[in-house]
N, C-alpha and C positions, 0 to 999 in steps of 0.2 A: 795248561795240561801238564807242566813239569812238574809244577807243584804239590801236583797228588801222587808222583812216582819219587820224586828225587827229595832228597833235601837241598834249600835253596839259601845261599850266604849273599852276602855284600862283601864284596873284594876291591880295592886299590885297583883304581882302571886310569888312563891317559886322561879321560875329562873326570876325573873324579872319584866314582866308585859305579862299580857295575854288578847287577846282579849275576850270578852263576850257580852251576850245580852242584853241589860237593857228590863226589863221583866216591873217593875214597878219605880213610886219615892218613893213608902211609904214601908218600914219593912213590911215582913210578907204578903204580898199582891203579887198578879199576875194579869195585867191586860187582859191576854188572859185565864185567868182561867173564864168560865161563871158562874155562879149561879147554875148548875147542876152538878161542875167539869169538866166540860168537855175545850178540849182544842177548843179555838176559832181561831187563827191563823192560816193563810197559814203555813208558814212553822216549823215544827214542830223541836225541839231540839230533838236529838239521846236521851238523859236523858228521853224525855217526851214520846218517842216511843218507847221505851224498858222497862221505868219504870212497875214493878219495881226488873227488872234484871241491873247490869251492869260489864262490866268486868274490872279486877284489872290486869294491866300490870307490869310484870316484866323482863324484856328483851325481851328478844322473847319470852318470854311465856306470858299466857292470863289464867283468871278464871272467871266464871261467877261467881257472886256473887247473890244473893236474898237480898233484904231491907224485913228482915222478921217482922219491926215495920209498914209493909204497912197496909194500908187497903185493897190494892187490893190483899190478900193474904190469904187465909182461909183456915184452916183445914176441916171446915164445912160443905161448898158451893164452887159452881165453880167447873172447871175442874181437874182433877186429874195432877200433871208435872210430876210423875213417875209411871211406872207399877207397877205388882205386882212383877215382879222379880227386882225392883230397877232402872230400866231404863231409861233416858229419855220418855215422851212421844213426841207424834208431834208437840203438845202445845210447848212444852218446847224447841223441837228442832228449831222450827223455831225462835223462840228467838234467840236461840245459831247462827242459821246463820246467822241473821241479825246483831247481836253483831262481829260474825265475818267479815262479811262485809262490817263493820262501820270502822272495822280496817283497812281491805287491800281496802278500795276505801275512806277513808276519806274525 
């Protein structure tokens, strides 16, 4: 599916070389980033529809993680991710499936 929206390179990765999307040519830029943040693109990168949760693999096990330097992330404002007894809320759980879903349907 990326491949009909994005242009797609071979890059220098840890085991070798990894496919990716070239997103822009210039550092620090996104050219499907608009003027308002917003994503412009058909097809959206798992990073950019989960951000800003993602999970850390370790064998068979998974961990959701939070990028808590987001700005999509506030103490303040926004929806609550946990109850008052500490729990997932729905917000939060539908994350969690779709990070696991990202896994078992790659």
């Amino acid at each position: 599916m990326a491949a009909l929206d994005l242009p797609l390179a071979f890059a220098p990765a840890q085991n070798g070389i990894s496919l990716t999307a070239v997103l822009s040519l210039e550092k620090e830029t996104n050219a499907h980033i608009g003027p308002q943040g917003d994503w412009m693109g058909g097809y959206k990168p798992l990073m950019v529809r989960f951000h800003p949760f993602f999970l850390a693999l370790s064998g068979s096990k998974a961990q959701v993680l939070i990028d808590e330097d987001s700005d999509w992330i506030s103490p303040q404002r926004g929806n609550p991710l946990f109850d008052k007894e500490g729990n997932p809320t729905e917000l939060l759980n539908k994350y969690i499936q779709g990070l696991k879903q990202s896994v078992a349907n790659p």
